[in-house]
N, C-alpha and C positions, 0 to 999 in steps of 0.2 A: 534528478528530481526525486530518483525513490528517496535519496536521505531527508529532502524535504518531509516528507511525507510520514516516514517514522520519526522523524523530529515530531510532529504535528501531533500524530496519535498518543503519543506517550508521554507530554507534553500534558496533556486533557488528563490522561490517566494518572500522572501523577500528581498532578495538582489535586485531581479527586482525591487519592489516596491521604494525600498529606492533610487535607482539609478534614477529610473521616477519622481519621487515627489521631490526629494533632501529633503529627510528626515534623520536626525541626529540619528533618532534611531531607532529600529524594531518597524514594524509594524504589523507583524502578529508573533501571540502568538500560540502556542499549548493549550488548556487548556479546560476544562470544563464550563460552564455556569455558573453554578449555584457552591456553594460548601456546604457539605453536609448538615447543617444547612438550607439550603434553599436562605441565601443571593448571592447578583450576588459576584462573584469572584471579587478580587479588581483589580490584574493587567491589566482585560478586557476591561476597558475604552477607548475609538477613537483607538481600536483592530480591526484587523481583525483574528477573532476565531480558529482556529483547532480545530476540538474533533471529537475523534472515535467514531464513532454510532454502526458500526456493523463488525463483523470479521465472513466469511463465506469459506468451502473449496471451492475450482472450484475444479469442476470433471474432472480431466484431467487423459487419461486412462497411467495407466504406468506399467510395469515390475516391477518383484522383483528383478532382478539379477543387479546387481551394476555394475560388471566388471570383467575382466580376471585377474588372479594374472601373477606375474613375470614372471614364467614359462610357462605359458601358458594352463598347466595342468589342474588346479581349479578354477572356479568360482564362487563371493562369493553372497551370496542370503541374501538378509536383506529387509527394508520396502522402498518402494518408498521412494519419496524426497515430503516433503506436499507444496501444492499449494496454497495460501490464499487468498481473495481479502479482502481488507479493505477497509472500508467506513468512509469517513470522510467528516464530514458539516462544510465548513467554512461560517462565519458570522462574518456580518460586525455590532459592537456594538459602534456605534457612535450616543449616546443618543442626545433629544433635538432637539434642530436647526443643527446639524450635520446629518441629516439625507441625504442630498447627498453625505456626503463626504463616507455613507454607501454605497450607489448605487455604487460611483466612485470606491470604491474598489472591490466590489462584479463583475464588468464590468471586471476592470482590471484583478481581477485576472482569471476569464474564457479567456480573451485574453492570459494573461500568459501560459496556460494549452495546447489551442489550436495550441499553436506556437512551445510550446515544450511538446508533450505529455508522451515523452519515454525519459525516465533518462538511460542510460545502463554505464558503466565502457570506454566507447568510446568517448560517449561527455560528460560523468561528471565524472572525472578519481576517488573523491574524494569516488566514492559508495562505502557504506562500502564490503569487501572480501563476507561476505554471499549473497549478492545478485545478481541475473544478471542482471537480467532487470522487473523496474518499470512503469505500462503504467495507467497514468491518463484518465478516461473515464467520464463525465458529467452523471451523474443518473438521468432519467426521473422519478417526484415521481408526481402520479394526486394529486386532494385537499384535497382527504378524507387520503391518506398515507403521507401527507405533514403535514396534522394536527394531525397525528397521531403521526408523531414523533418531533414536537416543545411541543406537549403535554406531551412525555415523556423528551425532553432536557429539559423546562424551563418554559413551559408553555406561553410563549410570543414570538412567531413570532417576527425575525432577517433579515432583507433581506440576502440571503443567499443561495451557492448553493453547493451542492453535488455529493462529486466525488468517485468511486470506480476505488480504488488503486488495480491493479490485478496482479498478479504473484511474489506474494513474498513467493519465494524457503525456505522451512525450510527442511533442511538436518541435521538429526544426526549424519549420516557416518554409523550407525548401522549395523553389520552384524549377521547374525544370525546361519549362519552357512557355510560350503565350501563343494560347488559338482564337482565332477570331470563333464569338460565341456564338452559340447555334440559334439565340433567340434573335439574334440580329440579321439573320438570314432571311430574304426575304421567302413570304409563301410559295410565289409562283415557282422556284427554281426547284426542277426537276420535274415539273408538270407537263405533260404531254398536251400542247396548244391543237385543236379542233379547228 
């Protein structure tokens, strides 16, 4: 589901981009920096970047118990639903004398994010079925974790900013098993009778 999801975001952003600039063709790329070899990626050129940096749960407190069945009788106990946030640095690689057309993108697309942060099924109908809602958050990183992680992307500082993507729902449906439910129990049981 996370590719769902960075499909979705960048998706938005691009079509902004292209609609703003009257650009003929995409602008921003999903991809990696570097490929494994070490050389820069070729389709990255006058790009603006996508690449996942980091995938973390959020501690979000939840229940085991899924729902009530049909009848009302049993309910079925399996694992929470996982809560995700994704991290993704977009960077603008417009080598050379292109270097505002870096800035101008890196500007736009924090305008993009800021104007619509929350993708849900309401104002972007196209989300895929597994998600509900995706909310873009700007990452504050100081100089020493900012160098820490162009030193693991690529080794060369991109102008470039970083969003963590928070609440992508991962549901298996899993159940584990079925308990008769507690509201169907009647009151008296365990009442000491007078």
């Amino acid at each position: 589901m996370v590719h769902h999801a960075i499909a979705h975001v960048t998706r938005y952003l691009n079509t902004y981009l292209k609609g703003l600039f009257d650009l003929p063709e995409d602008v921003v790329v999903v991809s990696g920096l570097l490929d494994q070899d070490g050389s820069v990626e070729p389709g990255i050129f006058n790009k603006l970047v996508v690449s996942l940096v980091n995938i973390e749960k959020e501690q979000v407190p939840s229940s085991f118990t899924r729902h009530s069945s049909v009848d009302g009788h049993l309910a079925s106990i399996g694992f929470p639903p996982l809560h995700l946030s994704v991290y993704l640095l977009f960077s603008a690689h417009f080598p050379g004398t292109n270097y505002e057309e870096a800035l101008k993108f890196i500007s736009y697309t924090a305008l993009f994010y800021q104007g619509s942060p929350v993708f849900t099924h309401e104002n972007t109908p196209d989300l895929h079925e597994s998600l509900e809602k995706i909310t873009m958050d700007i990452e504050n990183l100081n100089v020493r974790d900012l160098s820490s992680l162009w030193s693991v992307v690529s080794g060369r500082y991109l102008p470039s900013i970083l969003y963590k993507m928070r609440l992508i729902t991962l549901d298996s449906q899993g159940v584990t098993k079925q308990v008769v439910s507690a509201e169907k129990v009647s009151p008296d049981v365990g009442l000491l009778r007078r």
